[in-house]
N, C-alpha and C positions, 0 to 999 in steps of 0.2 A: 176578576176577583176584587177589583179597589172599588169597582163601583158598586158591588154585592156588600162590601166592607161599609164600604159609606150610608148606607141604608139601615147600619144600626145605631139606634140611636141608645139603646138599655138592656139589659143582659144580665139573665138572675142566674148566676156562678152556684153551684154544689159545692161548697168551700167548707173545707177540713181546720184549716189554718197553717197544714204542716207545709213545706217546701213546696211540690208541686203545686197545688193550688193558688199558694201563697205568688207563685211566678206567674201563673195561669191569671189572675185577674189582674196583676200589672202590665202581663203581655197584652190581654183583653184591652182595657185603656190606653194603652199605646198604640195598637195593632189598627183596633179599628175606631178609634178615640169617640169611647163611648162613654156612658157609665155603666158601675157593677152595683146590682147589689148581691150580695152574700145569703146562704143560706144552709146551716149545718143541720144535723138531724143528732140527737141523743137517742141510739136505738140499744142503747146497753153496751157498749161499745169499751166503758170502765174507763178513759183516757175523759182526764182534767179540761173541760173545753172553758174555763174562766179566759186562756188568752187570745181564745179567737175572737172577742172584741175587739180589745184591743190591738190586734193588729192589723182586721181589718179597717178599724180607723183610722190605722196610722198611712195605710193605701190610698186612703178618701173614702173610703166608702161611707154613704149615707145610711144606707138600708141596709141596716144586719139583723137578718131571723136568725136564731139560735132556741132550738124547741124539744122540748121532751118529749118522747114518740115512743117511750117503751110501753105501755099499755097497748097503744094500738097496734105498733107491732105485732105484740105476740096475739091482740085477742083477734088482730082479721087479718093476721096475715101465716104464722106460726099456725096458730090453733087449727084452722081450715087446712094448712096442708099436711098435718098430722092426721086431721082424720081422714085423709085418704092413704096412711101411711107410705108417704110416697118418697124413696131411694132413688137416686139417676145412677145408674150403673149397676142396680144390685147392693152398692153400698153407703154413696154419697145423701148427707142427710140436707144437703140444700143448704146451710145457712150462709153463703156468701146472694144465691141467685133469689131467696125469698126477700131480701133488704130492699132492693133496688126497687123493685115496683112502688113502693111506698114514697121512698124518698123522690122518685121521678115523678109522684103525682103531687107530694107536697112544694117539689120544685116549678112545674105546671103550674099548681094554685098561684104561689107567692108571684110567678112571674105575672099571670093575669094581673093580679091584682093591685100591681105596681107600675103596670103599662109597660111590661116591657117586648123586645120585639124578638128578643131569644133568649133562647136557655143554653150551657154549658157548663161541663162536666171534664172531670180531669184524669178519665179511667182512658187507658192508654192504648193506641192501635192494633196490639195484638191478641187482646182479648176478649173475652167475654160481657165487660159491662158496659164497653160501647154499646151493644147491641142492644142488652137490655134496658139502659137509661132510654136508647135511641127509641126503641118499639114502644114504652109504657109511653113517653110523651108525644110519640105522633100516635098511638091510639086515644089519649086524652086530650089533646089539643093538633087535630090532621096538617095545620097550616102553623103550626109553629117552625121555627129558624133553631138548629142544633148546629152547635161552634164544640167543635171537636178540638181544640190544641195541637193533640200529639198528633194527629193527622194532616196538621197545617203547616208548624214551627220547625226550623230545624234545630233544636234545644235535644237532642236525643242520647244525650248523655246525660248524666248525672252532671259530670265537670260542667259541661255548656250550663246548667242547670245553673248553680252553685256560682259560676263567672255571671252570669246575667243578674243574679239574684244581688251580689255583690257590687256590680254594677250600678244598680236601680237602688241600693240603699235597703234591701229587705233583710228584715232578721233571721239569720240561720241559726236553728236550735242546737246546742252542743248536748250532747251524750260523752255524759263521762265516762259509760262504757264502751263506747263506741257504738252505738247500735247496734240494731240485730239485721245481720245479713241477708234476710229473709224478707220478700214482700207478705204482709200482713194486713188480714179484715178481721175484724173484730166485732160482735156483737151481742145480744144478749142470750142467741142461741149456739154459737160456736164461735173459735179463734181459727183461720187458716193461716198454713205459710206456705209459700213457694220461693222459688228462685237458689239462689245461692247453690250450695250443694247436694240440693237436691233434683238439681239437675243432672246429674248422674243416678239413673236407676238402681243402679250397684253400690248405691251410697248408703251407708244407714245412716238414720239420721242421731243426733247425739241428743242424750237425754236433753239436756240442756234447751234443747229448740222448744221443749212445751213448756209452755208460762201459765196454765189453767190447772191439767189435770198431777194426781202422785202418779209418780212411775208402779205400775200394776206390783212392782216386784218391792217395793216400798210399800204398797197400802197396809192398813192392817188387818191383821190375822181374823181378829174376828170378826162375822159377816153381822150385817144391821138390817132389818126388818124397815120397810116402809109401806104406809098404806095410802095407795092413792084414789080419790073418789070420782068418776066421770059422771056429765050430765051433758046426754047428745053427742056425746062423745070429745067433748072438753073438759078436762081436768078441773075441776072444784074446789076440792080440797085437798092435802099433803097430809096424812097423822092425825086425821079428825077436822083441823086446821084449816076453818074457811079461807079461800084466796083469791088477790086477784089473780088472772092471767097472768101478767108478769111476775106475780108475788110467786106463784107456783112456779114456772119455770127457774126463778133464781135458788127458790127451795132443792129443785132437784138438782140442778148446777153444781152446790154448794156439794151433796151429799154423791152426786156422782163423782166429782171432781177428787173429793177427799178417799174416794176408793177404785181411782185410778180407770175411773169407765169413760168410754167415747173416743180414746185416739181411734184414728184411721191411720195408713199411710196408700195413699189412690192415685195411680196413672190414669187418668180419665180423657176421653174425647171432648174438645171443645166444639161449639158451634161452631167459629171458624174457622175450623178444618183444621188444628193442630192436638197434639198430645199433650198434656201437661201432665206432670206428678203434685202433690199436695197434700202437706199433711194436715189433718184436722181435728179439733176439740169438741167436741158435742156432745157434754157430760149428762145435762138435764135433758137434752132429748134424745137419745138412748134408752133412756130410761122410759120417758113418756111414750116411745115407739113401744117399745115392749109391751110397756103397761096397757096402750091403747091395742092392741093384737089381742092380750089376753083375755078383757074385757068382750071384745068382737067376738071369742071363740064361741064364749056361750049368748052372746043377744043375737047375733044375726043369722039369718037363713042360710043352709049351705049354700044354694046360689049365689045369694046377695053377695057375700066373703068369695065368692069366686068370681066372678062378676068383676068384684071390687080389684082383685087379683090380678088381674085379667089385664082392667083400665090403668091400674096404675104406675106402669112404665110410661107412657102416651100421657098422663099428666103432671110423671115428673119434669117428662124431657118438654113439656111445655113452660114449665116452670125453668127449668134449666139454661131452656134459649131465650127467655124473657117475654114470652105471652102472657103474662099474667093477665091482661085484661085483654086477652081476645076475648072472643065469642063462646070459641070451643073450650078455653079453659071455665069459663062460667055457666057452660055448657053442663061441662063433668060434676063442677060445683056443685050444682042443683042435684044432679044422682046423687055422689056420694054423700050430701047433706042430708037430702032422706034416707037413706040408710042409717041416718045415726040417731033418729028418735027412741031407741027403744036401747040406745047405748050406755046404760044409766049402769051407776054400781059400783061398788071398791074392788080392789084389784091390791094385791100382797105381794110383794118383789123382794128378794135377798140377794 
């Protein structure tokens, strides 16, 4: 390992700014005394990124990207996989495993292009976005170098965490709430939580835990009429209401949110090989699922819609394990994008 270590010389970090990462690129520096540069992605995420500059300065860090990603997000990464209206389980609408390919190619890029000789990321050994950081950047670059942390370090507490952090002089964020118990992704098509008490199945979870949606039992009484317009089977316009992609998605956000639409609460199969529960937010795409089915019912061939039907378990769960840029998922791509020429037309939801 020391001589594997020795052989980095520059290392482009996925950096949040918050605790973990903020440990991750000082362990990085230390560990294999390299350099970092940083690199955050604005994917709608709604959390203040002004002090991740600043503190990745205060680390040394020379090179810090910090970039706004919410258009392409939703128009090539969102938009495509709604029109294959694709669920993992029957229910899960993806928004945690759609982010990642994105930010693991603009990770890839930054890294190229800064000379460095690896990438790292700070998603943690027992889940799922190891695998997908992992897969997107050795499908986009075969002979890149991936520095896993939580796979290497022994830091596997929070305490160890928190003592290392204090150690090394890093700033830990106080929550006058205390924060929230719960591991949280955030972005501009859904909120997830896990961990905490919801690791008990038989747990219900407390109002409390959703920060996006009204509680169904709280919305109000009277229902609201929206019209939404597709071309290709992308959402256009909201209410008449030219938009962009993003613009549209935050449009229905706003209007699912305020009428308590999108929770889930999902025990799902992971990739690798464990059960999690999780609950999720997915107000404005709820709505654009629907909306884009309705639409489908009268432009496409009964075949095509069952065809479609058919494919789309096998391109969720590709999307779910993080192939986004195989073969076969761009495979499916090319189908269900023809399919969606003749997807044109408004659609009325209450």
């Amino acid at each position: 390992m020391a001589s594997n270590r020795t052989a980095v010389r520059k290392v482009a970090l996925a950096y949040s700014g918050g605790l973990d990462t903020s440990v991750i690129l000082k362990w990085l520096q230390d560990t294999y005394g390299c350099e970092v540069v940083t690199f955050t992605a604005d994917i709608g995420q709604g959390e203040e990124l002004q002090h991740v500059r600043p503190k990745a300065l205060s680390l040394g860090v020379r090179q810090i990207f910090i970039e706004n990603l919410c258009e392409e997000f939703v128009r090539d990464f969102v938009f495509p996989m709604f029109r294959a209206n694709a669920l993992y389980e029957g229910e899960y609408l993806l928004g945690t495993s759609i982010a990642r390919p994105l930010i693991a190619r603009r990770l890839v890029d930054i890294a190229r292009e800064t000379g460095c000789d690896a990438i790292a990321h700070g998603a943690t050994g027992k889940g799922n976005d190891q695998v997908r950081f992992e897969l997107g950047a050795y499908a986009l670059w075969p002979e890149v170098k991936v520095i896993a942390p939580w796979r290497e370090w022994n830091l596997n507490s929070r305490e160890k965490l928190l003592a290392y952090a204090r150690s090394h002089g890093i700033p830990i964020a106080k929550n006058k709430d205390g924060g929230s118990p719960y591991s949280m992704d955030a972005n501009a098509l859904h909120i997830s939580y896990e961990g905490g008490g919801l690791e008990d199945p038989w747990w219900c979870p407390p109002d409390d835990i959703w920060r996006w949606t009204v509680n169904p039992e709280d919305a109000p009484d009277d229902a609201e009429i929206v019209t939404v317009e597709f071309e290709e089977g992308d959402v256009c316009s909201v209410n008449g209401r030219r938009m962009t992609p993003f613009e549209a998605l935050d449009a229905l956000n706003q209007l699912g949110a305020k009428h308590g639409v999108g929770r889930l609460d999902l025990v799902e199969n992971r990739y690798v090989g464990m059960k999690s529960r999780g609950c999720y937010e997915t107000p404005g795409g709820t709505i654009l699922l629907k909306g884009h089915r309705a639409i489908e019912s009268l432009t496409l061939d009964r075949e095509q819609a069952h065809l479609k039907d058919e494919l789309m378990p096998r391109y969720a769960t590709l999307i779910y394990d993080g192939y986004w840029w195989s073969p076969e998922r761009r495979a499916l791509q090319a189908l269900i994008d023809d399919t969606q020429r003749r997807v044109n037309g408004e659609v009325r939801l209450k």
